[in-house]
N, CA and C atoms as a LAMMPS dump frame, in Angstrom:
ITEM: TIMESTEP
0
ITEM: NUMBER OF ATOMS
456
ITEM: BOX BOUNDS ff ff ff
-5.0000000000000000e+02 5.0000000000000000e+02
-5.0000000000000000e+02 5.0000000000000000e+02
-5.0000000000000000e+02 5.0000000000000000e+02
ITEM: ATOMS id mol type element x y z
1 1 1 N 0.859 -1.178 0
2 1 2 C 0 0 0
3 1 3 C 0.902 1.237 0
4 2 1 N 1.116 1.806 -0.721
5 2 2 C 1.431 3.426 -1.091
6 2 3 C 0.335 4.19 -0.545
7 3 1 N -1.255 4.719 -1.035
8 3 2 C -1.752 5.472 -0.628
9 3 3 C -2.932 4.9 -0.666
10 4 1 N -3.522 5.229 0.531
11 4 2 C -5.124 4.56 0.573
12 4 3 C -6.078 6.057 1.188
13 5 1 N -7.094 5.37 0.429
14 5 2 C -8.299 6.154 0.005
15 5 3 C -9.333 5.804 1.319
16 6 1 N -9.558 6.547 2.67
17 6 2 C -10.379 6.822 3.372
18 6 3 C -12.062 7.162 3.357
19 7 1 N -13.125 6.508 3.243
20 7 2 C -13.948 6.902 3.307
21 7 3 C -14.825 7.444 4.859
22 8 1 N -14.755 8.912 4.641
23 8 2 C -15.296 9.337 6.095
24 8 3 C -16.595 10.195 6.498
25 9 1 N -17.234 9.342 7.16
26 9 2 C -18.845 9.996 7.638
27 9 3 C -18.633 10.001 9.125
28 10 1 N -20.05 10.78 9.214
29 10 2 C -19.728 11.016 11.145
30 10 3 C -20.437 9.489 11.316
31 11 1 N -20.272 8.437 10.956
32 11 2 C -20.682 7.668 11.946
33 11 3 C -19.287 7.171 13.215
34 12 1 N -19.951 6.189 14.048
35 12 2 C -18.827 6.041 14.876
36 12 3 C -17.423 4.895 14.097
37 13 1 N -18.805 4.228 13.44
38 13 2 C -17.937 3.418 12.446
39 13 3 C -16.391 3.657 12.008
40 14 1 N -16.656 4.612 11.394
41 14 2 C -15.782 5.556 10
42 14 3 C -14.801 5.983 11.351
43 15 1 N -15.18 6.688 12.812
44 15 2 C -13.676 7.025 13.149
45 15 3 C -12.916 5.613 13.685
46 16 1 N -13.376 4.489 13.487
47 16 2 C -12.622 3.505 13.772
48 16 3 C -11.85 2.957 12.815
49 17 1 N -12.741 3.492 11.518
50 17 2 C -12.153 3.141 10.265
51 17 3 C -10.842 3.83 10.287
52 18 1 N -10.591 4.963 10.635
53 18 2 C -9.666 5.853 10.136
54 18 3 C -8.666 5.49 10.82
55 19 1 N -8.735 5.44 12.397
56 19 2 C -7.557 4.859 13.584
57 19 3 C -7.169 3.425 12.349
58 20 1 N -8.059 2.571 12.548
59 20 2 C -7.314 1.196 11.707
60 20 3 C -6.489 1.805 10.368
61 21 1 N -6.85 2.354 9.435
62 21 2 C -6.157 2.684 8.21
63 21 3 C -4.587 3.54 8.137
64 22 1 N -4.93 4.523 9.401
65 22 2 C -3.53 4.988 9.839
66 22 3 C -3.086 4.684 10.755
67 23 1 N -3.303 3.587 11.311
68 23 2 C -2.084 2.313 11.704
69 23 3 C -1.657 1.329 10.928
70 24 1 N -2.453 1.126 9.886
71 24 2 C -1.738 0.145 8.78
72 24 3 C -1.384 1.233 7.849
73 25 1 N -1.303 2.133 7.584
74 25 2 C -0.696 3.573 6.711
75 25 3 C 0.991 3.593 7.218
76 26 1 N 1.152 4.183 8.894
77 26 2 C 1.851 4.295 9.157
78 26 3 C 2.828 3.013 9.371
79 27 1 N 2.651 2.229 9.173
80 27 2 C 3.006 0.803 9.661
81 27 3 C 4.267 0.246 7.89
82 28 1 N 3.25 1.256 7.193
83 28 2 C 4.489 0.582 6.012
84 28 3 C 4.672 1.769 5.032
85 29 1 N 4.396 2.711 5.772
86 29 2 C 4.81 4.292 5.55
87 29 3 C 4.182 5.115 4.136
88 30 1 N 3.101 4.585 4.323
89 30 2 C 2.024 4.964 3.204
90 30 3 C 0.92 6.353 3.602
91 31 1 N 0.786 7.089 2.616
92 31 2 C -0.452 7.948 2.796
93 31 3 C -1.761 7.919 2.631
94 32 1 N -2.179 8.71 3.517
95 32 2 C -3.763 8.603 3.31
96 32 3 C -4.174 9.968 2.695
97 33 1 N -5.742 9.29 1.802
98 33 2 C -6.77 10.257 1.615
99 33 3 C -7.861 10.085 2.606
100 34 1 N -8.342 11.433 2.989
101 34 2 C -9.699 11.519 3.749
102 34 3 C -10.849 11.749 3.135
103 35 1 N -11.223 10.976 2.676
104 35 2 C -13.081 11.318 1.604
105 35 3 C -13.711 11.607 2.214
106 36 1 N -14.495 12.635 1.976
107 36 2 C -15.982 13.402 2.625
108 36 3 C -16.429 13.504 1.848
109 37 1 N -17.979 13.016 1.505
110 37 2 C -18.714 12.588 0.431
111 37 3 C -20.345 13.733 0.8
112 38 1 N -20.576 14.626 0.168
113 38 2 C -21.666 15.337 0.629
114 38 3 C -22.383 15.873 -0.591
115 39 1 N -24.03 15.348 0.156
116 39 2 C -25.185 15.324 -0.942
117 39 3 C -25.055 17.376 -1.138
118 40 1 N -25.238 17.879 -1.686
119 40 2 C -25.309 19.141 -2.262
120 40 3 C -27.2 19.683 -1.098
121 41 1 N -28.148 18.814 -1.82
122 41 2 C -29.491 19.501 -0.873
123 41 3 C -29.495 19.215 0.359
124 42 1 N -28.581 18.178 0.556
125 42 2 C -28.883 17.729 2.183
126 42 3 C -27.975 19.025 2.984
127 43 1 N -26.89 19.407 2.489
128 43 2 C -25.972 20.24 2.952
129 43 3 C -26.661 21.803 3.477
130 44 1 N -27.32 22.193 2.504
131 44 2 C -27.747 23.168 1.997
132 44 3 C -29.426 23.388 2.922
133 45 1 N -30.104 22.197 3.395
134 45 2 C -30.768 21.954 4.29
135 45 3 C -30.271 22.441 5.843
136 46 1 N -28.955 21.642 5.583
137 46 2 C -28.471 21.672 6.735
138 46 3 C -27.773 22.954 7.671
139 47 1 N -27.928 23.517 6.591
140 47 2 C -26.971 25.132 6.581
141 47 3 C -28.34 25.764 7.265
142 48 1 N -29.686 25.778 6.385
143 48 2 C -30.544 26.639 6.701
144 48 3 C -31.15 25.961 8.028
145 49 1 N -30.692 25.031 8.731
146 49 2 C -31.427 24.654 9.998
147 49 3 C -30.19 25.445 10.758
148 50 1 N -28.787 25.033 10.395
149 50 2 C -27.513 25.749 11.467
150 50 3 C -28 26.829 11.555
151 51 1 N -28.369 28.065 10.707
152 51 2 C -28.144 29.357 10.587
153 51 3 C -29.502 29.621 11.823
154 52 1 N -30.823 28.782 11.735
155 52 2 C -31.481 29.163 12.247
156 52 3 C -31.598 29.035 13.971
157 53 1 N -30.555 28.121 13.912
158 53 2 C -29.735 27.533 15.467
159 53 3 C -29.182 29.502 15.955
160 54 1 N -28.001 29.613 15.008
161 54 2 C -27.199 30.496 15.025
162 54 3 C -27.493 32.08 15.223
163 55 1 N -29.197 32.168 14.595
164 55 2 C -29.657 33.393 15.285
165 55 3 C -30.354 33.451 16.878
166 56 1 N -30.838 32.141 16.924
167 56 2 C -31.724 32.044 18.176
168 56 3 C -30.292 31.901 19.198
169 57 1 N -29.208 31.209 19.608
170 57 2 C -28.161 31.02 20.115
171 57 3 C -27.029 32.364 20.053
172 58 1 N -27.162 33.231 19.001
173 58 2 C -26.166 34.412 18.869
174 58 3 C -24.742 33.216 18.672
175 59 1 N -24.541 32.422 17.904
176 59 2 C -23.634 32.159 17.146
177 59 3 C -23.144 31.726 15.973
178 60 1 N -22.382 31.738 15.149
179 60 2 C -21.886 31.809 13.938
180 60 3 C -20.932 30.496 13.002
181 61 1 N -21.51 30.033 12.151
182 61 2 C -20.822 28.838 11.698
183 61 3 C -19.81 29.402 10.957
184 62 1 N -18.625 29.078 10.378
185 62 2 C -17.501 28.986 9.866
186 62 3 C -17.31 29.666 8.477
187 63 1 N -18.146 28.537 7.44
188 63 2 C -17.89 28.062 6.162
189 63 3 C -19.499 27.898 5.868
190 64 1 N -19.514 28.491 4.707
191 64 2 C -21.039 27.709 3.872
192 64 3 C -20.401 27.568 2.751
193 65 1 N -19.075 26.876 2.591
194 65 2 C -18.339 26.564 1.352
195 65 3 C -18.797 24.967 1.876
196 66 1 N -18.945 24.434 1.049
197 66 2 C -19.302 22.722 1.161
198 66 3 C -18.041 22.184 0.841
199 67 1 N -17.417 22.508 0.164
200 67 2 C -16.072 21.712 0.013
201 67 3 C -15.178 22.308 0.921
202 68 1 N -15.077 23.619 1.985
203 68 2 C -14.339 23.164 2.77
204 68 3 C -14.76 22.819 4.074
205 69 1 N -16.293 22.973 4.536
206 69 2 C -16.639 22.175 5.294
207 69 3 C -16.309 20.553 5.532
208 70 1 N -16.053 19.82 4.169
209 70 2 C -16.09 18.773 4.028
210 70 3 C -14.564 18.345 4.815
211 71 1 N -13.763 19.103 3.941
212 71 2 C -12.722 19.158 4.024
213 71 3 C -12.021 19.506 5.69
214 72 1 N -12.627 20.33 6.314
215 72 2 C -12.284 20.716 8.113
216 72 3 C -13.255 19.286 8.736
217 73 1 N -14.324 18.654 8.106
218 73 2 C -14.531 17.839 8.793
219 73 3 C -13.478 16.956 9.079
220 74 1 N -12.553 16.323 7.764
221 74 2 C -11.648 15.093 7.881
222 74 3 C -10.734 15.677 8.499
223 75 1 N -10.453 17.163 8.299
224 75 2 C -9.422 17.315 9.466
225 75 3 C -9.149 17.584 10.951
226 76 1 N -10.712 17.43 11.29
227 76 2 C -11.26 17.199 12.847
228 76 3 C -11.174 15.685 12.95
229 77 1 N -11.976 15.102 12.191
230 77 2 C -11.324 13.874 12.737
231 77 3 C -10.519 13.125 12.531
232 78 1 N -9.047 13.503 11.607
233 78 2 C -7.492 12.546 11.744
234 78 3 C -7.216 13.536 12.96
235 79 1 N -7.607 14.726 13.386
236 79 2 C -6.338 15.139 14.693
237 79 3 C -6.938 14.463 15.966
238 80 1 N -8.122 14.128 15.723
239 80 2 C -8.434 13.181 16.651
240 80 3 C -7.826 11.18 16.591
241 81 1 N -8.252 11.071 15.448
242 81 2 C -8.191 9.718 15.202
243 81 3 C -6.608 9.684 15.003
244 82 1 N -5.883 10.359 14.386
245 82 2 C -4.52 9.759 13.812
246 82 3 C -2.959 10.324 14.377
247 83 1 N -3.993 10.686 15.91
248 83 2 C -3.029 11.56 16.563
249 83 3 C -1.952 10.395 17.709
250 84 1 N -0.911 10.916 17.162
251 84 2 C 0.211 9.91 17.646
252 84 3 C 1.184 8.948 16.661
253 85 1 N 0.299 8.785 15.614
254 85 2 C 0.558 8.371 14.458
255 85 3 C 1.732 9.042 13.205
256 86 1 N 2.641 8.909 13.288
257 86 2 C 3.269 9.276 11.788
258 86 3 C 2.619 8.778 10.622
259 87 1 N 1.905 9.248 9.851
260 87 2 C 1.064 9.186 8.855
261 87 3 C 0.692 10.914 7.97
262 88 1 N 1.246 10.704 6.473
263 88 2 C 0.514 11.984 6.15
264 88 3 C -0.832 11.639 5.813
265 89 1 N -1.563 12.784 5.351
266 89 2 C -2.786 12.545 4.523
267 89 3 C -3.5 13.839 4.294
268 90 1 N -4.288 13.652 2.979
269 90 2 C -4.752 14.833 2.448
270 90 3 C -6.401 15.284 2.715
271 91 1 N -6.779 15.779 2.793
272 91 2 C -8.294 15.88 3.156
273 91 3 C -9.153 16.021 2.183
274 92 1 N -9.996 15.917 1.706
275 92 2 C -10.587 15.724 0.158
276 92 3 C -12.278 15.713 0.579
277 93 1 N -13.067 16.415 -0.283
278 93 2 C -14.389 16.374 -0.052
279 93 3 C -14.889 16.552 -1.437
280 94 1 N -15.828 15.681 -1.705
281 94 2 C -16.428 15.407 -2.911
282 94 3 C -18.093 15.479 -3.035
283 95 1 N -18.914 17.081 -3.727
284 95 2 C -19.61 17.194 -3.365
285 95 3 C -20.736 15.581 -4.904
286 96 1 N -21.924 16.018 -4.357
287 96 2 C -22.575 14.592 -4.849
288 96 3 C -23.896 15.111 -5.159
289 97 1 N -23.884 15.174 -6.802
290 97 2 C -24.669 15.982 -7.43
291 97 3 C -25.552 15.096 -8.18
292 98 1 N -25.981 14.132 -7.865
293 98 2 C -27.336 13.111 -8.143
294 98 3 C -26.413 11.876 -8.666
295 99 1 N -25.102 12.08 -8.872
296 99 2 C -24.147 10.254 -9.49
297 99 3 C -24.016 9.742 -8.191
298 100 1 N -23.743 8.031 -8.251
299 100 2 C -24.013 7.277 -7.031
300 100 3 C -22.812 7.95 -6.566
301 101 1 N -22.731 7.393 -5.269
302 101 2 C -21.836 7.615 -4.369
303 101 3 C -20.341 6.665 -4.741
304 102 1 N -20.814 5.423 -4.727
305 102 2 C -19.711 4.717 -5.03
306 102 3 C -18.869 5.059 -6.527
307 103 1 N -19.679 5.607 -7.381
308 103 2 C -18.982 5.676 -8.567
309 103 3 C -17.909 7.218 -8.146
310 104 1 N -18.414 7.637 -7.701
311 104 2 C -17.645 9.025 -7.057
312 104 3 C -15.995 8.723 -6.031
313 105 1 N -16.813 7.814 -5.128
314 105 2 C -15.48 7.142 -4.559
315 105 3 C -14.379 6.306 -5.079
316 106 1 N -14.738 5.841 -5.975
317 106 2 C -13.856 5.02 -7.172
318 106 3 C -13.477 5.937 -7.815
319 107 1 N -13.852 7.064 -8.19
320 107 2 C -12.803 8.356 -9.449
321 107 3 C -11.878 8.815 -7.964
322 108 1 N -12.6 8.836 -7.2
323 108 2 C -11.561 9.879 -6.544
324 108 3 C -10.222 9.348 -6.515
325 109 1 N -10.71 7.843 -5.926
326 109 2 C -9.675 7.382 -5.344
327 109 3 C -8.145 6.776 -6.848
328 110 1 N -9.089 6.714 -7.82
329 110 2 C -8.146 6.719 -8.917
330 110 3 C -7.454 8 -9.355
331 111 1 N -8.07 9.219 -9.161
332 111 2 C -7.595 9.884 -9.268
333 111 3 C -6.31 10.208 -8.854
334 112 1 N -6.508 10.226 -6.999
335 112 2 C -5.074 10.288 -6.251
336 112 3 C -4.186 9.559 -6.01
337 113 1 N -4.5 8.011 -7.251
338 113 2 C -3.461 7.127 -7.428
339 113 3 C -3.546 6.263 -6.022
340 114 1 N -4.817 6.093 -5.479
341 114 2 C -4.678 5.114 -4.383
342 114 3 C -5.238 3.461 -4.525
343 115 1 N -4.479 3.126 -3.876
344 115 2 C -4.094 1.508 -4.828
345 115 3 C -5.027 0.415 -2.965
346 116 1 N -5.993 1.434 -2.479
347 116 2 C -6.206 0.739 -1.507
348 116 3 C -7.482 1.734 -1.007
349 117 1 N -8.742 1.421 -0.759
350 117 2 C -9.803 1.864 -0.449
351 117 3 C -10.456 1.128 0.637
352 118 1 N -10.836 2.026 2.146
353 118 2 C -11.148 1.947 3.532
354 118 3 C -12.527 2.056 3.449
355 119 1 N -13.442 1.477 3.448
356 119 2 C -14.691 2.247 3.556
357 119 3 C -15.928 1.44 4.686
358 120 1 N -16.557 1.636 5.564
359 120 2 C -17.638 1.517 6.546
360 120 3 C -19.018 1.021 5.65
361 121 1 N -18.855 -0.099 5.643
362 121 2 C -20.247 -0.602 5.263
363 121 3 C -21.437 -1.067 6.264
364 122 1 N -22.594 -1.367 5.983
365 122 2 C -23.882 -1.637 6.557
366 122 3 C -24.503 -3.048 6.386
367 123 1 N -24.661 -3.584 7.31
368 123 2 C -24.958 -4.753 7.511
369 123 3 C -26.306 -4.733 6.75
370 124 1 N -26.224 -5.354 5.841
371 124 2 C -27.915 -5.711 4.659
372 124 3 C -28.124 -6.774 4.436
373 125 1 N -29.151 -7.578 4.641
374 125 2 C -29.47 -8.574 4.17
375 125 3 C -28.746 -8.569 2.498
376 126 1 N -28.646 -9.934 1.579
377 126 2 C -28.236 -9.713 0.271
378 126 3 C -29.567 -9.467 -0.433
379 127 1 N -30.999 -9.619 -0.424
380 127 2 C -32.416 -9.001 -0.764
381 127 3 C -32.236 -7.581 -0.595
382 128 1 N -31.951 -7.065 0.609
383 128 2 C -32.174 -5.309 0.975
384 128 3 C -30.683 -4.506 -0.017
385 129 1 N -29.598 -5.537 -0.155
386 129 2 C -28.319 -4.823 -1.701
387 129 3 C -28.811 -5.04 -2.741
388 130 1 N -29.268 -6.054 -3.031
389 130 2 C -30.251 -6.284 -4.586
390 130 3 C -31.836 -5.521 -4.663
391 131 1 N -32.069 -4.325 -3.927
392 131 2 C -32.929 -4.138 -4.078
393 131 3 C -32.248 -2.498 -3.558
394 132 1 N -31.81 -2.079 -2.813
395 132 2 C -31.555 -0.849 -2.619
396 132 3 C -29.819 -0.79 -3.215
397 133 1 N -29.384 -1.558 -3.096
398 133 2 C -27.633 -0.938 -3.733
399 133 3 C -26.964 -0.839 -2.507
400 134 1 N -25.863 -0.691 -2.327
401 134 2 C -24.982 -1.061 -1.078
402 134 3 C -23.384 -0.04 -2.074
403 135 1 N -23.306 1.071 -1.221
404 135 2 C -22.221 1.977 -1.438
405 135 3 C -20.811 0.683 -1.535
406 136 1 N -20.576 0.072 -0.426
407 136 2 C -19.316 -0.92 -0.282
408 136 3 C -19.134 -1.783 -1.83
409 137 1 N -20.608 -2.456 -1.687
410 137 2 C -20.618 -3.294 -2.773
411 137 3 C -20.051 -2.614 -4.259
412 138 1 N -20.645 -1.412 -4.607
413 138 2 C -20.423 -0.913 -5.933
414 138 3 C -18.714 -0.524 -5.676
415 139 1 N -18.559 -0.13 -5.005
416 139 2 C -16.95 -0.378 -4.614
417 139 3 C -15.827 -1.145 -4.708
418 140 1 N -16.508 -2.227 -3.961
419 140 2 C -15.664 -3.38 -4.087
420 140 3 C -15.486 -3.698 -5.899
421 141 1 N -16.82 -3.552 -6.534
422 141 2 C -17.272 -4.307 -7.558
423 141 3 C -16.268 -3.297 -8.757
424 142 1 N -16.146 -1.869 -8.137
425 142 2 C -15.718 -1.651 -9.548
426 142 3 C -14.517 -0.484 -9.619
427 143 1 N -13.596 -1.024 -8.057
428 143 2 C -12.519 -0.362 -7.757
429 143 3 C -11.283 -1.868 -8.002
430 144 1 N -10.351 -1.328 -8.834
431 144 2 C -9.193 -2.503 -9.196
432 144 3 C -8.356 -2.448 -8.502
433 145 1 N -8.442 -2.3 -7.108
434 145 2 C -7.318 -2.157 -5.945
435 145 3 C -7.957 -3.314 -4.793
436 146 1 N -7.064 -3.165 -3.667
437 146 2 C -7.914 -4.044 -2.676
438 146 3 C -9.374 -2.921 -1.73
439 147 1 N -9.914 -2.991 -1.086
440 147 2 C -11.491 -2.704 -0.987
441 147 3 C -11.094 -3.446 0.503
442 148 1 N -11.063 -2.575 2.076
443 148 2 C -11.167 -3.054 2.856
444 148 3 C -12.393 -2.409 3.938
445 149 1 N -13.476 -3.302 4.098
446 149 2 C -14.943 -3.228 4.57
447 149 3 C -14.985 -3.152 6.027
448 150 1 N -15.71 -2.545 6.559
449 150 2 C -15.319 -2.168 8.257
450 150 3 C -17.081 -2.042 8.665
451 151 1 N -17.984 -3.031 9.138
452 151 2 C -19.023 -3.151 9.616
453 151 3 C -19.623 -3.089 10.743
454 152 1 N -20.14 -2.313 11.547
455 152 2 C -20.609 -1.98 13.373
456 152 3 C -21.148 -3.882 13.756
């Protein structure tokens, strides 16, 4: 492994994902990417509920840039997760404009030449993936590197 491709959501999952990936990162002196994968309306939802937090509270969010929100997210959680660790890694947020998710995570990760993809999957019956789609699965299925699956 040279550089592996992080997939990161706030679940609790994903920060376990990340501790495991940059201990096997640092372990054979490889880099990481941090993926932050964000729907465009959900974001944009989410802004107009913060803001409405932010007048009733008298405080102020950051960023209504989505890509670098995305981007300060992964870097809140490697200084949490990858702290202690010699490991670099880049922070990356990829906004998600109606193409699946997985096909998004597969360019990225070809993009930055990573020959190894981390990602938090969901326990589904194989009826509830053949019928709704499974982010891991389209992953596994159509990334030419190794694909390592991390399930609660």
């Amino acid at each position: 492994m040279d550089r592996a491709l992080v997939v990161v959501d706030s679940a609790d999952g994903a920060r376990r994902l990340v501790r495991e990936a940059g201990s096997l990162a640092a372990g054979v002196d490889a880099s990481l990417v941090l993926l932050v994968t964000m729907d465009k309306d959900e974001y944009e939802a989410d802004l107009e509920t913060m803001s409405t937090i932010a007048d009733v509270e008298g405080t102020s969010y950051p960023s209504t840039d989505i890509n670098e929100s995305g981007r300060q997210f992964a870097r809140d959680i490697a200084r949490e997760e990858l702290d202690g660790l010699e490991v670099e890694y880049e922070p990356l947020c990829v906004v998600l404009d109606g193409e699946p998710e997985a096909q998004r995570i597969v360019a990225s990760a070809t993009e930055h030449d990573c020959d190894h993809i981390f990602i938090a999957g969901r326990q589904r019956s194989p009826t509830g993936k053949a019928i709704f789609g499974d982010t891991a699965q389209g992953v596994i299925l159509n990334f030419d590197g190794i694909v390592s699956v991390v399930t609660d």
